[in-house]
N, C-alpha and C positions, 0 to 999 in steps of 0.2 A: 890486578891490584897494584897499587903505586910502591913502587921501592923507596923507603927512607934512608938515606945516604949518611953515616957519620961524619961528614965534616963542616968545613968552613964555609960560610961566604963573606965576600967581601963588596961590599961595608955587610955588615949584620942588616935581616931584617929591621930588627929596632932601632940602626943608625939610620934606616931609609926613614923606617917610621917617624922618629923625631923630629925630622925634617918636614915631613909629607902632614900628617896629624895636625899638628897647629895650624895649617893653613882651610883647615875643614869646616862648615861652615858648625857641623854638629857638636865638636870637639868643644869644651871648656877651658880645657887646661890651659899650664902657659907655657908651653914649652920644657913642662916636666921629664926627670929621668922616667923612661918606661919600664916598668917589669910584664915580663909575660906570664901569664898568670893563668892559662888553658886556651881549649879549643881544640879544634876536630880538623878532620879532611876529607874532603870526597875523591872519588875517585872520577878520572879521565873512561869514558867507557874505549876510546883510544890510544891515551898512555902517552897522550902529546904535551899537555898542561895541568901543572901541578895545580891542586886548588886544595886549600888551606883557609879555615875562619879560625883567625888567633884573636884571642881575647887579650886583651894589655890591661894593665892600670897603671893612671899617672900618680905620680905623685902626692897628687889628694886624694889618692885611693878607687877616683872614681873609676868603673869599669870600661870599656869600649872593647866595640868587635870591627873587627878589618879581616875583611875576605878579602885572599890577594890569589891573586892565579900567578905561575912562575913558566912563562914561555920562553921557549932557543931563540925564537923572531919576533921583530914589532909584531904589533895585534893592529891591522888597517884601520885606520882611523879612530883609535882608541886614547891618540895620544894625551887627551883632557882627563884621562883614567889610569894613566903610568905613575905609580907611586915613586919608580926610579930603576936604575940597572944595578947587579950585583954579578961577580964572577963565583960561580959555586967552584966546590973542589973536587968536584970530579965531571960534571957534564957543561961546563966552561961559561958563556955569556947567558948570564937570566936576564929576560925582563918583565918585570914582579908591577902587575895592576891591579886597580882597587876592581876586586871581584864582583861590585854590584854590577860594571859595566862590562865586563866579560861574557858573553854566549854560552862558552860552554861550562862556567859556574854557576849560571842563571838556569843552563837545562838540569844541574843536575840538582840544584837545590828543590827545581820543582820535583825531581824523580825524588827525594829523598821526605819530600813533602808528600807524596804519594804512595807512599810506603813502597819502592820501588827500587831504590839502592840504600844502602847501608853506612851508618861515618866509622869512619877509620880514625884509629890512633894517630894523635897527632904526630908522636915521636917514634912508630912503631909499625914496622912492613908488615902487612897482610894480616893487622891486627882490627879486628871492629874497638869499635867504642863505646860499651855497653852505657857508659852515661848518658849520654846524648840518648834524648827523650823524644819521640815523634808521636802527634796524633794528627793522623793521615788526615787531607783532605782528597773528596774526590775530583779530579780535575779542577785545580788551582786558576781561577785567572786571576790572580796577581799575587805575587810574594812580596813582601815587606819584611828588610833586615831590622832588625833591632842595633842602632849604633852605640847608643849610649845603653847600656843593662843595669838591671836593677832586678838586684835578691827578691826572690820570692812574689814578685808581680802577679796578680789576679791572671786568670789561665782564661785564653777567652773561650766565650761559650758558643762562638761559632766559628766553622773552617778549623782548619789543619793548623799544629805550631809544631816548633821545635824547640826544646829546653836541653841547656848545656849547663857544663859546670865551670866554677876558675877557683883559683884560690884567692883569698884576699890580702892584703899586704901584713895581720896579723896570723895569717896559716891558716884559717877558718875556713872552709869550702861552703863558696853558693853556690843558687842555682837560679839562674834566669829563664827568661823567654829569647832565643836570638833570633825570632823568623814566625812570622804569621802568613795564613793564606787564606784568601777571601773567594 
């Protein structure tokens, strides 16, 4: 299970994010302040790449998920997928990709679409996540992230999803759809 480390990085997720977000084609905003607002983690089944689906809202409230993976080394040929580099404060040079085009957030979102591994607390070692909602599909061929989320969306009535929580910018806690499987 992945170690959560109490400290810094530098620049902050959300200062990559800032930067990285507005230029997405899915993204609305305009370059609003971000709050982070939930999200979960998978785990590495080898403990090499952090993988992280943080939910933000901009400014106008509206929701977004970025799955980012946090590797020690470039990712070969990934670099159309580099949100950006950060120095953590204890395990030194990250470099933090949008997790749709990562392998190994891609294998395990499908393990956890398959009722096969477990989401971890976002801010909490060796903790599950009992929020985070799965209805398993068998053998996924293809997962679909949810970028933009929306409270309470119709649940689909085929294949596998997963539903998380965030907070909203007046403290109210939803619950979306982040990920369907066909």
């Amino acid at each position: 299970m992945a170690v959560i480390y109490n400290t810094a990085m530098r620049p902050s997720k959300l200062e990559l994010l800032s930067r990285w977000l507005p230029n997405q084609a899915w993204y609305a905003g305009s370059g609003d302040e971000l709050t982070r607002a939930g999200g979960f983690r998978l785990d590495d089944p080898d403990g090499q790449v952090g993988i992280e689906f943080m939910v933000v809202l901009a400014g106008d409230a509206r929701a977004y998920l970025v799955p980012m993976t946090y590797r020690g080394a470039p990712l070969d040929g990934a670099e159309a997928a580099l949100i950006g580099t950060s120095e953590h404060g204890v395990l030194g040079a990250r470099w933090i990709y949008d997790g749709e085009y990562d392998p190994v957030s891609q294998a395990q979102l499908v393990a956890l679409l398959r009722g096969e591994v477990v989401a971890q607390a976002q801010s909490e070692s060796h903790t599950a996540d009992p929020s985070v909602r799965v209805v398993p599909a068998a053998g996924p061929a293809a997962v679909h992230l949810r970028r933009v989320l929306a409270a309470d969306d119709p649940l689909p009535r085929t294949g596998g999803y997963v539903t998380a929580t965030w907070r909203r910018l007046d403290g109210s806690l939803a619950r979306g759809i982040v990920a369907t499987a066909e």
